[in-house]
matplotlib code that plots the C-alpha trace (Angstrom):
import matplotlib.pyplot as plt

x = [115.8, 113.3, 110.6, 113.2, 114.4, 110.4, 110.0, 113.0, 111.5, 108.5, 109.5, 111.8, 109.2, 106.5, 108.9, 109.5, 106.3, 105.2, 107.8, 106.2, 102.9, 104.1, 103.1, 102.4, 99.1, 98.7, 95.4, 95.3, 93.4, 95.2, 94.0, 96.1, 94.1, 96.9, 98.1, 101.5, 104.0, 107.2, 109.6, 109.5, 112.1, 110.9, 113.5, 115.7, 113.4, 113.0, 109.7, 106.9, 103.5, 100.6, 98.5, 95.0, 93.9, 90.9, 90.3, 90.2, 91.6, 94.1, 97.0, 99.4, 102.9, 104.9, 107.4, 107.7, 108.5, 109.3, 109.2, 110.8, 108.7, 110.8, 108.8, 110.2, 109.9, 111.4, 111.7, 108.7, 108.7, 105.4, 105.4, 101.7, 99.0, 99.3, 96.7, 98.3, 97.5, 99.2, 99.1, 100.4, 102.8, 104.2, 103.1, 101.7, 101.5, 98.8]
y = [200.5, 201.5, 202.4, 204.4, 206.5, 207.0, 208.6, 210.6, 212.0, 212.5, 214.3, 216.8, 217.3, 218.7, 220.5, 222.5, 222.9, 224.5, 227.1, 228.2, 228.8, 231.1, 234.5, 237.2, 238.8, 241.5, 243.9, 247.7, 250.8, 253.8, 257.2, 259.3, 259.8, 258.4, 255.1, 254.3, 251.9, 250.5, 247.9, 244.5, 242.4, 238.7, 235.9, 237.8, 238.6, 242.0, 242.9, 245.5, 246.4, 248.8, 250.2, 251.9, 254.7, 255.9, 252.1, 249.2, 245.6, 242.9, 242.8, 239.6, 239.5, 236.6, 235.1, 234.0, 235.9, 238.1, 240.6, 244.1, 247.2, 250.1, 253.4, 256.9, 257.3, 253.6, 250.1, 247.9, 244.3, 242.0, 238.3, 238.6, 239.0, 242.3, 244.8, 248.1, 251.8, 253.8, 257.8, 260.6, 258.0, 255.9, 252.4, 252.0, 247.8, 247.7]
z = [279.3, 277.2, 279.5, 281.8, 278.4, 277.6, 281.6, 281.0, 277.7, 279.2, 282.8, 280.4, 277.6, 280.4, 282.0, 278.8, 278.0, 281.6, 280.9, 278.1, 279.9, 282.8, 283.2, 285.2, 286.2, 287.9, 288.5, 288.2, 288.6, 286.3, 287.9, 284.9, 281.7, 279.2, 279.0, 280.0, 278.2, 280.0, 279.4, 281.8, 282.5, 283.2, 283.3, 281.7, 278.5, 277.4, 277.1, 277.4, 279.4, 278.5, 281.0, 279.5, 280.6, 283.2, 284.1, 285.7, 284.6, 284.3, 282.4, 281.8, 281.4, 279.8, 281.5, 284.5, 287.5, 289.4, 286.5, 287.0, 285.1, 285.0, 284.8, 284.9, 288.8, 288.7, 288.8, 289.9, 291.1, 290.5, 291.5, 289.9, 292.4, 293.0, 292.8, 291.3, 291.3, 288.9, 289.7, 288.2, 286.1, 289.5, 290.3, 293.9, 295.2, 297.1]

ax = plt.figure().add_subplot(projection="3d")
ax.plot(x, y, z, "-o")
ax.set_aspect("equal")
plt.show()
């Protein structure tokens, strides 16, 4: 009984803990010479994303996906994978 109760701990203990690391990367390129802020939704946590400006990189999101980024032209879902070009303040999937 006390081995089963052990596997039980264990099995729900990793399963926390694996929910903790998820997140959401996505690559971009921002054409627009300003950064750009906007909230995310990811599993239901409120969140947000920064996007420099003039360049090229990575950006993770916490959470786990899909995450929904809503921008002024509006809203954007990312699985993470996607490679991103943000112009003239829109979000293009590529």
């Amino acid at each position: 009984m006390k081995t089963k109760l052990a596997a039980v701990t264990l099995v729900a203990s990793l399963l926390a803990s694996s929910a903790a690391w998820a997140a959401v990367t996505v690559r971009y390129y921002n054409r627009d010479s300003r950064d750009h802020s906007w909230s995310v939704v990811c599993s239901g946590v409120k969140t947000s994303v920064t996007f420099g400006k003039s360049q090229t990189a990575s950006v993770t999101i916490q959470g786990s996906g899909p995450c929904s980024v809503k921008t002024d032209a509006g809203t954007v879902v990312l699985k993470g994978g996607e490679d991103l070009e943000i112009k003239d303040g829109r979000i293009l999937v590529k």
